[in-house]
TORKOL-4160 file (C-alpha; in steps of 0.2 Angstrom, whole numbers, padded with zeros to 4 digits, m for minus):
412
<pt num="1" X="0546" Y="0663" Z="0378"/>
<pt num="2" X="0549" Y="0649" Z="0364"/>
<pt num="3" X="0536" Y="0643" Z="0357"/>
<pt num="4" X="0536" Y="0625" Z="0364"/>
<pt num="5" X="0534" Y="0635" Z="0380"/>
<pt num="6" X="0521" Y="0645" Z="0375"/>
<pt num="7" X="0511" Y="0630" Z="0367"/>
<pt num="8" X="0516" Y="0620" Z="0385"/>
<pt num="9" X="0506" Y="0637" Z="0393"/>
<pt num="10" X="0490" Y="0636" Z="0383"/>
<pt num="11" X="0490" Y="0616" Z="0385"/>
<pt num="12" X="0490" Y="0619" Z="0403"/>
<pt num="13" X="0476" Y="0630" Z="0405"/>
<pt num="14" X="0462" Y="0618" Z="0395"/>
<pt num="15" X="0455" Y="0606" Z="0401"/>
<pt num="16" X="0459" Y="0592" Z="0393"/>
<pt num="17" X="0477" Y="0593" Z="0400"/>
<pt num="18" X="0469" Y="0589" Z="0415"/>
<pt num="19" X="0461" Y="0575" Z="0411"/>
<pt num="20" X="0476" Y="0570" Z="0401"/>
<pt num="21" X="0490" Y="0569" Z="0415"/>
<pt num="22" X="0477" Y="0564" Z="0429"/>
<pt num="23" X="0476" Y="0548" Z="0418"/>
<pt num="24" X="0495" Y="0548" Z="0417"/>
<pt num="25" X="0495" Y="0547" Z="0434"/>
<pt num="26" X="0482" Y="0534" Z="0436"/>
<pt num="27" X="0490" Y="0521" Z="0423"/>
<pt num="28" X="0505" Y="0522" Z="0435"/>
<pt num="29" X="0494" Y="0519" Z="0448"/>
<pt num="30" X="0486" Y="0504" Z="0440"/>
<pt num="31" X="0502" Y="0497" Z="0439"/>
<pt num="32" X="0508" Y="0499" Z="0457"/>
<pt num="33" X="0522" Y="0512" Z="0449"/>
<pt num="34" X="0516" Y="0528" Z="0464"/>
<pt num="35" X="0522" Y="0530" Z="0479"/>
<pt num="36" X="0506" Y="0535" Z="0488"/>
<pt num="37" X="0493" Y="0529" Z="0483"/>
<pt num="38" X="0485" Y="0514" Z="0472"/>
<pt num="39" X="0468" Y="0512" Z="0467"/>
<pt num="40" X="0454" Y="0496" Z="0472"/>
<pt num="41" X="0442" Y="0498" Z="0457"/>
<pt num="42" X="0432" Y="0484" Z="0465"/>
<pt num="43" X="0425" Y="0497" Z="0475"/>
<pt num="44" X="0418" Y="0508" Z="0463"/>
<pt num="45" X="0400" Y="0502" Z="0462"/>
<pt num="46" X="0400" Y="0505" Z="0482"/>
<pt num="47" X="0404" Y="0523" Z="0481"/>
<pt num="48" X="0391" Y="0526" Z="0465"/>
<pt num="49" X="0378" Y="0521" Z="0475"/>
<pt num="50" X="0384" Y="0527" Z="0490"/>
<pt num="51" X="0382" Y="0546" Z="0478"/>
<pt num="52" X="0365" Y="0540" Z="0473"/>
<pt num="53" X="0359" Y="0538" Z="0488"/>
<pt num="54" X="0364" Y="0554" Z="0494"/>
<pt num="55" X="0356" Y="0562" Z="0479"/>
<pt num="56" X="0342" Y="0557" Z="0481"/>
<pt num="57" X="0340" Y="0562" Z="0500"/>
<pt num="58" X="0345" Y="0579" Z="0493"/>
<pt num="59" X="0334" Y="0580" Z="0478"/>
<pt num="60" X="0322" Y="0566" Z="0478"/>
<pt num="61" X="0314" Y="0567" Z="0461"/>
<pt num="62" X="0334" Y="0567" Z="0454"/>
<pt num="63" X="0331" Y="0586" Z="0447"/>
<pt num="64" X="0350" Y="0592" Z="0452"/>
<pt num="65" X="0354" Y="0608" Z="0450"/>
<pt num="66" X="0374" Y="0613" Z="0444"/>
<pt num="67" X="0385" Y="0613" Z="0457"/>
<pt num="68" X="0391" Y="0630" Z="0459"/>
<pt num="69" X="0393" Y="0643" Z="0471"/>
<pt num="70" X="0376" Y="0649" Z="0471"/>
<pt num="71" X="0369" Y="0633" Z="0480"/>
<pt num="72" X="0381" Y="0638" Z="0496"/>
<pt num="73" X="0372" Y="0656" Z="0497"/>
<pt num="74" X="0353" Y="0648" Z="0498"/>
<pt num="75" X="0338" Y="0656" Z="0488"/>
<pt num="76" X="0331" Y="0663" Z="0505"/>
<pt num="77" X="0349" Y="0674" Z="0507"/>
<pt num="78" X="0348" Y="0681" Z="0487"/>
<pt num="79" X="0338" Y="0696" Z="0484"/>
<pt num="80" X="0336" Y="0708" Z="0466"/>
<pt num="81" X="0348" Y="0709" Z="0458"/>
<pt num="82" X="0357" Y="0694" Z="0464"/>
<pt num="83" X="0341" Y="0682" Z="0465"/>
<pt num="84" X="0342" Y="0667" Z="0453"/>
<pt num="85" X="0334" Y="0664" Z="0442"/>
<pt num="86" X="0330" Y="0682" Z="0433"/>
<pt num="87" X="0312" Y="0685" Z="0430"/>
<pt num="88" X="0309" Y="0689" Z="0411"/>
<pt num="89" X="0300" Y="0702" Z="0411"/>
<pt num="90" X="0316" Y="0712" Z="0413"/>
<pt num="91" X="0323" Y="0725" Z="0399"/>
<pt num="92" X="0337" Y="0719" Z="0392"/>
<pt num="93" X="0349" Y="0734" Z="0401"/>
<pt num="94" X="0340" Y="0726" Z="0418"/>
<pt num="95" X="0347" Y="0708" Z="0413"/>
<pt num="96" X="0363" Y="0715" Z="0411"/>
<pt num="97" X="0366" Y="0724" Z="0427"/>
<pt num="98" X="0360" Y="0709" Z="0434"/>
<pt num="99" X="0369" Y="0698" Z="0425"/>
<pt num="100" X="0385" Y="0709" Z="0432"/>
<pt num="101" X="0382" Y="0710" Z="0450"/>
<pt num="102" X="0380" Y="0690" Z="0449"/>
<pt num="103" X="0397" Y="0691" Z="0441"/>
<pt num="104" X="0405" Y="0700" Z="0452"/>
<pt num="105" X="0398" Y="0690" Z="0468"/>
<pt num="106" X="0402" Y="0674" Z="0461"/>
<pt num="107" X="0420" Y="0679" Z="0457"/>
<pt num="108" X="0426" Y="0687" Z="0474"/>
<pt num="109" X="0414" Y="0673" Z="0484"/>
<pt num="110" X="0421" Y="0659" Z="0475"/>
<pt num="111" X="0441" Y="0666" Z="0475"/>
<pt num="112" X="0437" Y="0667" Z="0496"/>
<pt num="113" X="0432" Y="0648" Z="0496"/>
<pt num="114" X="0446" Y="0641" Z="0500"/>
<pt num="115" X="0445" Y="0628" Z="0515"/>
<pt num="116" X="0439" Y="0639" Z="0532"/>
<pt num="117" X="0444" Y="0626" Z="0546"/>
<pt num="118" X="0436" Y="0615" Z="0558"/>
<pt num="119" X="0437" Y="0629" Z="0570"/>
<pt num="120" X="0426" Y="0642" Z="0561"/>
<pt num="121" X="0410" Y="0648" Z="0560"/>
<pt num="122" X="0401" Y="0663" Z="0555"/>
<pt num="123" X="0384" Y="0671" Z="0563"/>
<pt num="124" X="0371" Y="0675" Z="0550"/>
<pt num="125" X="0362" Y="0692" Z="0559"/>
<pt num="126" X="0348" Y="0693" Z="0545"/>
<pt num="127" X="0343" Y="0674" Z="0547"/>
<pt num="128" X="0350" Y="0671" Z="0565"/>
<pt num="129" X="0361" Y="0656" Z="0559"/>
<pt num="130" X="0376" Y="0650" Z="0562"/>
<pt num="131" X="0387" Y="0643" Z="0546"/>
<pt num="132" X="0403" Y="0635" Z="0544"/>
<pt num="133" X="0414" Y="0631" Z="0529"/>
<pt num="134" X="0409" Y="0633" Z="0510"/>
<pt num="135" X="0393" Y="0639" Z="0518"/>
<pt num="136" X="0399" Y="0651" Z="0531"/>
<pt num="137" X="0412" Y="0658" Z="0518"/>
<pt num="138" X="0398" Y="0660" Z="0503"/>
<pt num="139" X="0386" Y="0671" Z="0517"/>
<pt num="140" X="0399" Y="0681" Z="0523"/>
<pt num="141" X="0405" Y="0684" Z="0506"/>
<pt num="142" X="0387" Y="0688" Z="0502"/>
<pt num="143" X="0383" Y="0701" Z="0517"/>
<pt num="144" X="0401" Y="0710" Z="0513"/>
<pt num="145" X="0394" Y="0711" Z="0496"/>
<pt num="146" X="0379" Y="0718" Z="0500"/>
<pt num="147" X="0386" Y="0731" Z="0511"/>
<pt num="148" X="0399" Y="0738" Z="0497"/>
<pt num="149" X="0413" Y="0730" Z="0506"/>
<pt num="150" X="0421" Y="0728" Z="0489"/>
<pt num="151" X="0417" Y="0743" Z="0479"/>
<pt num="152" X="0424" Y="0759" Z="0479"/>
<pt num="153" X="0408" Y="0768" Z="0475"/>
<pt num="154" X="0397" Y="0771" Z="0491"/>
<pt num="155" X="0383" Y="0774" Z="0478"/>
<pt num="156" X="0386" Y="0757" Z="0471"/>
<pt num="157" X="0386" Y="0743" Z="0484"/>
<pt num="158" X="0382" Y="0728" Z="0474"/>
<pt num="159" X="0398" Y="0729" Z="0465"/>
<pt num="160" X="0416" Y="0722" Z="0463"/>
<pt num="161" X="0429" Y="0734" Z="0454"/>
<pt num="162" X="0448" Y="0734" Z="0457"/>
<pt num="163" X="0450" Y="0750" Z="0466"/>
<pt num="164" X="0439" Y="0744" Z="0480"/>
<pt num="165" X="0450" Y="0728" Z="0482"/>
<pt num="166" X="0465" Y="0735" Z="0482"/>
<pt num="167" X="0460" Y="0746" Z="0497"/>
<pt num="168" X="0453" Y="0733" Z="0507"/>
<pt num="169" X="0465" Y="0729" Z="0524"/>
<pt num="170" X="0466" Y="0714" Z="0535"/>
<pt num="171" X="0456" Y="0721" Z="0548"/>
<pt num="172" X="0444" Y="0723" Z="0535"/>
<pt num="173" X="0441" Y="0703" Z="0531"/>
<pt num="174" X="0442" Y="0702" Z="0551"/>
<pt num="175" X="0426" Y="0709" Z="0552"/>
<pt num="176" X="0419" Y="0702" Z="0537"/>
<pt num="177" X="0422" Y="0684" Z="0544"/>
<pt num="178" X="0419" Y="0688" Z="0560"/>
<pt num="179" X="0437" Y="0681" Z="0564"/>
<pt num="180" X="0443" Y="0683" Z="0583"/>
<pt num="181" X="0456" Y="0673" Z="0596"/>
<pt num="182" X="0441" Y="0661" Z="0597"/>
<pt num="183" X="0435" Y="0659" Z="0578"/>
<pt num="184" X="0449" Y="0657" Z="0567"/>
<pt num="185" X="0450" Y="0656" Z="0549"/>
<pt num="186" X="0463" Y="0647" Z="0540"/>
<pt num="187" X="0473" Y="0659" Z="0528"/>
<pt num="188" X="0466" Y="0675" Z="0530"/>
<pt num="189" X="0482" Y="0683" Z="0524"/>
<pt num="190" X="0481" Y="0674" Z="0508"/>
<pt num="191" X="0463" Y="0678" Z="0506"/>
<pt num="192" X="0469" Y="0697" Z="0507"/>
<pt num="193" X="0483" Y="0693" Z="0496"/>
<pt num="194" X="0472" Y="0685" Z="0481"/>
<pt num="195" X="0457" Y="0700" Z="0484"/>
<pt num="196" X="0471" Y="0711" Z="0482"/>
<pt num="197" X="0479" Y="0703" Z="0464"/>
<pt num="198" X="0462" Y="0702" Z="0461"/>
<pt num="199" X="0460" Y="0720" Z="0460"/>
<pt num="200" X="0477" Y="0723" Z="0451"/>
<pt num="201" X="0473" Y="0710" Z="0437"/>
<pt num="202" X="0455" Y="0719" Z="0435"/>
<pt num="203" X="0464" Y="0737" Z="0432"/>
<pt num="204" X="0478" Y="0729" Z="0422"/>
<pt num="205" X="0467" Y="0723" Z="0407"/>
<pt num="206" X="0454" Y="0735" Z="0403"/>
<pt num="207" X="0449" Y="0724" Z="0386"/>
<pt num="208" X="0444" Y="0711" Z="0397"/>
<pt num="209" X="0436" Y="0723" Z="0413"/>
<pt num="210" X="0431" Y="0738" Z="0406"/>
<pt num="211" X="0442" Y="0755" Z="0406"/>
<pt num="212" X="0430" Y="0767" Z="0416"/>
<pt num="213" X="0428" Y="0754" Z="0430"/>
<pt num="214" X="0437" Y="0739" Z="0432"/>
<pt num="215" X="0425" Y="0726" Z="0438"/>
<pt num="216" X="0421" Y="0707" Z="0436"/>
<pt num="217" X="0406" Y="0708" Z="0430"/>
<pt num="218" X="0413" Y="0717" Z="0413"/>
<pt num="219" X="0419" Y="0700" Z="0407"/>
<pt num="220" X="0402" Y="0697" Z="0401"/>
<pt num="221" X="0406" Y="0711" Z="0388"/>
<pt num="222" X="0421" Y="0704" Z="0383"/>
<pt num="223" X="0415" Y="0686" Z="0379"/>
<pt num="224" X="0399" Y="0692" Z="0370"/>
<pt num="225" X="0412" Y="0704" Z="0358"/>
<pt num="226" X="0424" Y="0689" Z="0357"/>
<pt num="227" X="0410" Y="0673" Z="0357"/>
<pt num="228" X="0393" Y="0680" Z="0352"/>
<pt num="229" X="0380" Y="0672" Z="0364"/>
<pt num="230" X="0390" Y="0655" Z="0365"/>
<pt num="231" X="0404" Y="0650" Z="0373"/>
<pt num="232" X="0411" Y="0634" Z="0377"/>
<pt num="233" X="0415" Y="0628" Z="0392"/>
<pt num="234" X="0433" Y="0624" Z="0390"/>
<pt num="235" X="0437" Y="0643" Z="0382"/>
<pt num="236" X="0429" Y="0650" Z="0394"/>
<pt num="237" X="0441" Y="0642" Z="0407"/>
<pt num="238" X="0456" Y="0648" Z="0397"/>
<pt num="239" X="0447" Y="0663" Z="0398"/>
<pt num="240" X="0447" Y="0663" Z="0417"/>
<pt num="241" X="0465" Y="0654" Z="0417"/>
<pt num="242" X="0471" Y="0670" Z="0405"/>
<pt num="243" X="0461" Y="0684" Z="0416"/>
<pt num="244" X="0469" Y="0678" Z="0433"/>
<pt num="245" X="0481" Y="0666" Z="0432"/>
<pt num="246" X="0491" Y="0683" Z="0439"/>
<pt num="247" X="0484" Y="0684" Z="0456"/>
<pt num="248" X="0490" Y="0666" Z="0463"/>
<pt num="249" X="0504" Y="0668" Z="0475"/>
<pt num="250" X="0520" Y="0656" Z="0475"/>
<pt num="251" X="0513" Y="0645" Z="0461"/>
<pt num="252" X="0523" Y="0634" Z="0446"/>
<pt num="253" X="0528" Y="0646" Z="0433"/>
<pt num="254" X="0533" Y="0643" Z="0416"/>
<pt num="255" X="0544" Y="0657" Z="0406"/>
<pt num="256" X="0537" Y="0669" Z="0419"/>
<pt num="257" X="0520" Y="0663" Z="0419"/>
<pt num="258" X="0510" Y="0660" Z="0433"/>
<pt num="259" X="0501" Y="0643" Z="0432"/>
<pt num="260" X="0490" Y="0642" Z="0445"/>
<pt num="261" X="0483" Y="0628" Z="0451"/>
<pt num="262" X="0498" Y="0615" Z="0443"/>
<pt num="263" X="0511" Y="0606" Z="0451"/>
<pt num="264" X="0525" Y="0596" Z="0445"/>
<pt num="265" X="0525" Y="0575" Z="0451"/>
<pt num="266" X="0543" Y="0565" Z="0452"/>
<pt num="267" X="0533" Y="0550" Z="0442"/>
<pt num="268" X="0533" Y="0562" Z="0429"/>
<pt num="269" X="0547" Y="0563" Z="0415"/>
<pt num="270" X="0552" Y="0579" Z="0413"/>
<pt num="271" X="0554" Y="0579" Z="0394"/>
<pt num="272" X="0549" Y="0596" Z="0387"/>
<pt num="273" X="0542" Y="0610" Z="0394"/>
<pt num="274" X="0531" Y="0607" Z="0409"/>
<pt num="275" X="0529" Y="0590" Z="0404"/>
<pt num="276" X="0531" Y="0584" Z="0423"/>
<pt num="277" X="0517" Y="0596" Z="0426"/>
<pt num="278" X="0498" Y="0590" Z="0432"/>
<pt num="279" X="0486" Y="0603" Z="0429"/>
<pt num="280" X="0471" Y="0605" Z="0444"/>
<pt num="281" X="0462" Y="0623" Z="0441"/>
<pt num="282" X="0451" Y="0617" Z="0455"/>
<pt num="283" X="0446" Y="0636" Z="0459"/>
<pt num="284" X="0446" Y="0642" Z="0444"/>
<pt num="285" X="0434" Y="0625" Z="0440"/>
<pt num="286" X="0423" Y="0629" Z="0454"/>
<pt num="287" X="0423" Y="0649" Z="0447"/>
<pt num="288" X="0418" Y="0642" Z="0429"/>
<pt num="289" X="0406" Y="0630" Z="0436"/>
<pt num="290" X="0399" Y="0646" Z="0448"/>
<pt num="291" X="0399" Y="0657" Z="0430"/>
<pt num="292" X="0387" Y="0647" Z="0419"/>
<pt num="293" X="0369" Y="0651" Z="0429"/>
<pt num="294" X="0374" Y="0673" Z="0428"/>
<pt num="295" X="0383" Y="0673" Z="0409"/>
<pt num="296" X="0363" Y="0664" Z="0405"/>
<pt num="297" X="0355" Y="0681" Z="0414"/>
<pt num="298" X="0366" Y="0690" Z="0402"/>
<pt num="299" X="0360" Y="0681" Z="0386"/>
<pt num="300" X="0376" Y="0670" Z="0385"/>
<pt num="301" X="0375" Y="0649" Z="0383"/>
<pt num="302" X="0387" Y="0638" Z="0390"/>
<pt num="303" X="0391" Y="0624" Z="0381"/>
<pt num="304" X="0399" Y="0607" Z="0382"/>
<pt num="305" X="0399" Y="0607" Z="0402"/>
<pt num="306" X="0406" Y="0590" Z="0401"/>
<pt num="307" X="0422" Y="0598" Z="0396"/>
<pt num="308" X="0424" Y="0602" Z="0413"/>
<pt num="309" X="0432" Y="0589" Z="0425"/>
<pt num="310" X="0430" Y="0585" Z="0442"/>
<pt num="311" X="0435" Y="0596" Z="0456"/>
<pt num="312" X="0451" Y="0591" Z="0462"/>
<pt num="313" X="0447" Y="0597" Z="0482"/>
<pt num="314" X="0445" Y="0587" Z="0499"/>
<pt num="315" X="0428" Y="0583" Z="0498"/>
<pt num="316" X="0426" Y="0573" Z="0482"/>
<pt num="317" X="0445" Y="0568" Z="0485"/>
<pt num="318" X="0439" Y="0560" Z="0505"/>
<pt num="319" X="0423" Y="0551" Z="0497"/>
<pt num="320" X="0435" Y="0542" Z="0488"/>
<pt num="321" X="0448" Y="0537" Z="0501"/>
<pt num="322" X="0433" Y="0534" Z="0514"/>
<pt num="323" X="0426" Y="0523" Z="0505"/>
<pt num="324" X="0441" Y="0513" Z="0501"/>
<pt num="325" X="0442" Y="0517" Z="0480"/>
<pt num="326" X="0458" Y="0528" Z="0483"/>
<pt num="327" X="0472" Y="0516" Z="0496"/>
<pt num="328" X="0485" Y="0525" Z="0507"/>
<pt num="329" X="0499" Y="0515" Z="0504"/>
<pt num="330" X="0507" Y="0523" Z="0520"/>
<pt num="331" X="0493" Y="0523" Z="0535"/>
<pt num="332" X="0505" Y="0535" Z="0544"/>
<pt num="333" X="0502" Y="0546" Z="0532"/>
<pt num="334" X="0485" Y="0551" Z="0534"/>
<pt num="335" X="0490" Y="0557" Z="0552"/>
<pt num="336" X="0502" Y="0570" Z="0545"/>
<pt num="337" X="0495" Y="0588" Z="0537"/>
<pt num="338" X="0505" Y="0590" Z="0520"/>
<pt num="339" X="0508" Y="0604" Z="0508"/>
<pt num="340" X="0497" Y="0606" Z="0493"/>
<pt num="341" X="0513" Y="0604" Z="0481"/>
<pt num="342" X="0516" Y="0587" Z="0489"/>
<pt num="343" X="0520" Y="0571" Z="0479"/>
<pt num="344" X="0506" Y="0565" Z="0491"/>
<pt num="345" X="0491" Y="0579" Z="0487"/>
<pt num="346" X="0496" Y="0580" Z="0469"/>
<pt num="347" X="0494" Y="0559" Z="0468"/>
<pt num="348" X="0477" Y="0561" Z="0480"/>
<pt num="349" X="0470" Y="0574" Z="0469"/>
<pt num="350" X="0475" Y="0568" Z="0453"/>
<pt num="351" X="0467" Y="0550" Z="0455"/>
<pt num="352" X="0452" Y="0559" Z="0461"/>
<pt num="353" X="0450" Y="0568" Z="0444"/>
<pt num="354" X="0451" Y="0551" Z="0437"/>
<pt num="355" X="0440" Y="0544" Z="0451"/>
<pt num="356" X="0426" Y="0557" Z="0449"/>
<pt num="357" X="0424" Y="0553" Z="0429"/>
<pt num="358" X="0422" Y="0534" Z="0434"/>
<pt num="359" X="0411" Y="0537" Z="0448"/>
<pt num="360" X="0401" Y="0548" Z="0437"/>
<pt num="361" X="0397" Y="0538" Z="0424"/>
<pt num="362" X="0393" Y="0524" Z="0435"/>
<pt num="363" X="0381" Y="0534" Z="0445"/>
<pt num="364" X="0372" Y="0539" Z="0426"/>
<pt num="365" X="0373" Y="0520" Z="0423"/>
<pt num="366" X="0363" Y="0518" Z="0439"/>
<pt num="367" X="0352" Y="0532" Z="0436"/>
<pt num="368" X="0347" Y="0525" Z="0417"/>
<pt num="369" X="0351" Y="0545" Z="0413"/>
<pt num="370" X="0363" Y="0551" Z="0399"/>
<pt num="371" X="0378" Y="0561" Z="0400"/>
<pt num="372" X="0369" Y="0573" Z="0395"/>
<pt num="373" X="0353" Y="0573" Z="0406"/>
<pt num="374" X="0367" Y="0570" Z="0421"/>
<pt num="375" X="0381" Y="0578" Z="0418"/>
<pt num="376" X="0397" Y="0581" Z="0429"/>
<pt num="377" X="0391" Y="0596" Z="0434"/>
<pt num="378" X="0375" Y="0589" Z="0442"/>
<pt num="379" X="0385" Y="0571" Z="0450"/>
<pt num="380" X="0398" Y="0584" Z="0458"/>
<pt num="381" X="0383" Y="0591" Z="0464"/>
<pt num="382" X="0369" Y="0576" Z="0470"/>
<pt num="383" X="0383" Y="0572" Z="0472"/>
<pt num="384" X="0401" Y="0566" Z="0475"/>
<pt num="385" X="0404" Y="0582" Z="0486"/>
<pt num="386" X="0387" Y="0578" Z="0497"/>
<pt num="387" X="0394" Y="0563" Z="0498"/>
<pt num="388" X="0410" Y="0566" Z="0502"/>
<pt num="389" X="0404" Y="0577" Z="0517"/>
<pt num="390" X="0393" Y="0564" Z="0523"/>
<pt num="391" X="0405" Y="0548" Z="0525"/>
<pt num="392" X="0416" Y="0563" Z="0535"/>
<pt num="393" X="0405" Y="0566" Z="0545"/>
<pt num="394" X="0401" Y="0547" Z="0549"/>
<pt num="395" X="0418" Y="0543" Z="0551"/>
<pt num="396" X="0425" Y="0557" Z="0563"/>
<pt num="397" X="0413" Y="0569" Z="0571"/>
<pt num="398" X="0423" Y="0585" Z="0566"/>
<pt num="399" X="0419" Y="0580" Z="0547"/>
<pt num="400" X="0438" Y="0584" Z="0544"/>
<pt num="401" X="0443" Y="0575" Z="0527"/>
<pt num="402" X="0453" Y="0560" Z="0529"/>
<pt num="403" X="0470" Y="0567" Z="0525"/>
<pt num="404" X="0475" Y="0584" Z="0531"/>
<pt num="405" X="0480" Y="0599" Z="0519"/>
<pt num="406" X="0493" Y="0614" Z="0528"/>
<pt num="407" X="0482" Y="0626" Z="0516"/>
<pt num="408" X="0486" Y="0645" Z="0515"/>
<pt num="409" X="0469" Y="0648" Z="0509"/>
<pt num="410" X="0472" Y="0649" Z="0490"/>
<pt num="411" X="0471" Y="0634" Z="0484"/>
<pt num="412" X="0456" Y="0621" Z="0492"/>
């Protein structure tokens, strides 16, 4: 690797790449240079209080909690050691097995939340419930979890390690999802595929996952020994970018590396290394996101949350063509399903980046609330992805997003 390719590699996984070539994407947008897609910030005010007004029928006081995967599994579901927030009266060694097996849940239940379908749903025994999408996914996730589906230690159920991941089967995830002729689930053979890099990247790096057992929840070691009891938000997605930027199938690479979640866009020059390159991480966003409330029950901060961008993903993406911010410039479009590397998805997510920044801002505007007493974190949450689930569902009964995405379960 030369070195403009390895600093092209290490710009790729912060965030501020993201930001940076969403905004390249937009300028073009403002002046009418993309193919797909412009943008009618008149509406703007419209969507921002169409997000407020969804807040606060979700949390009427405004007290939002982060959006992360722990909201999907429901406080009622979560039981010791998994149950958030951790009491503290608990020893130290108690927080941190706690702390792990919250890392290890979030991690294998946020990397099987890619979109389920309109067709699926999953039966909830313990609650007598039926679920579908991020929900459906985050309970299933959780009951596999609780029943040592993804350890390889029948003494320890409420854990995650690599040997257990890579001897899980197809038939297994069947039954975890409850999956038959008449409940399918989109990409379940790329759901296998990521659990099972998954457990090849956690026995490949022992410094990061621990040598005797590999497992998720001993990255909370290795960010103590290499940040103290504070991290920031932006290294602690590189750290997640570094960790598993392996286990993505059929993605951009870059001297060999595996990017992830980045795709290349014909408006942009290729000048450099990866310089046509827009950067998403959308699940490796949602997974930092879904890290912060478990690395706290482990003693660790953190910071600068506002780092982070939006998540680039169908729900904040469909609040914003719904309601007119983000303008198909070809109708006929919309009625086609497209590919994630698509000059079409990679324009619709990008401007939602941009969008979601906007929107944000107006909504704290609105709120008389700071960044910091609102930040991204909590609008995604209130939110712009409430939001954009409601006006689905308003428009078309399915609640399908307005544009359709051929996904193979690894990316949205």
């Amino acid at each position: 690797m030369t070195s403009a390719e390895q600093a092209a590699v290490a710009y790729l996984q912060q965030p501020q790449a993201i930001r940076d070539r969403t905004q390249q994407l937009f300028d073009l947008a403002q002046s009418n240079q993309l193919e797909h897609f412009t943008c009618d910030l008149s509406k703007l005010d419209k969507v921002a209080e169409y997000v407020v007004e969804t807040t606060q029928q979700l949390y009427p006081d405004f007290d939002v909690p982060f959006h992360s995967r722990w909201r999907h599994f429901g406080k009622e579901r979560l039981s010791p050691p998994l149950l958030l927030p951790v009491k503290e009266a608990l020893s130290d060694a108690d927080r941190k097995h706690c702390a792990k097996a919250q890392l290890d849940l979030a991690i294998v239940s946020v990397l099987l939340d890619a979109g389920a379908g309109s067709q699926w749903c999953y039966q909830d025994e313990a609650t007598n419930k039926t679920l579908t999408r991020s929900e459906g996914l985050a309970v299933a996730s959780l009951r596999a979890f609780e029943q040592g589906c993804f350890s390889s230690d029948s003494a320890s159920w409420h854990r995650v390690d690599g040997s257990g991941l890579q001897q899980l089967t197809e038939g297994d995830l069947v039954k975890v999802f409850q999956v038959s002729d008449h409940n399918l689930l989109v990409g379940l053979p790329g759901r296998l595929t990521l659990l099972y890099q998954l457990g090849k990247a956690l026995v490949s790096q022992p410094e990061r996952f621990g040598e005797e057992t590999a497992r998720p929840g001993n990255l909370l070691d290795y960010l103590v020994k290499r940040y103290g009891y504070t991290v920031d938000a932006g290294n602690l997605l590189t750290e997640v970018l570094e960790s598993l930027g392996a286990i993505w199938p059929g993605r951009t690479t870059l001297a060999g590396v595996n990017l992830g979640d980045v795709w290349p866009h014909p408006a942009l020059p290729e000048t450099g290394a990866g310089t046509n390159l827009v950067p998403f991480h959308k699940l490796s966003q949602w997974l930092t996101y879904s890290l912060v409330e478990p690395l706290a029950v482990g003693g660790v901060t953190v910071t600068n949350l506002n780092a982070l961008t939006g998540l680039a993903e169908y729900r904040n993406g469909g609040l914003c063509v719904d309601l007119g911010l983000l303008v198909p410039k070809h109708p006929e479009e919309i009625r086609q399903a497209h590919l994630p590397g698509s000059p079409v998805v990679v324009e619709w997510r990008a401007l939602t980046v941009v969008m979601l920044d906007l929107i944000g801002e107006r909504v704290r505007q609105l709120l008389g609330k700071s960044s910091e007493d609102l930040p991204l974190i909590k609008v995604l949450e209130g939110g712009t992805w409430a939001a954009g689930r409601r006006i689905a569902k308003q428009l078309r009964p399915s609640g399908v997003p307005p544009i359709s995405i051929q996904s193979d379960g690894t990316v949205f």
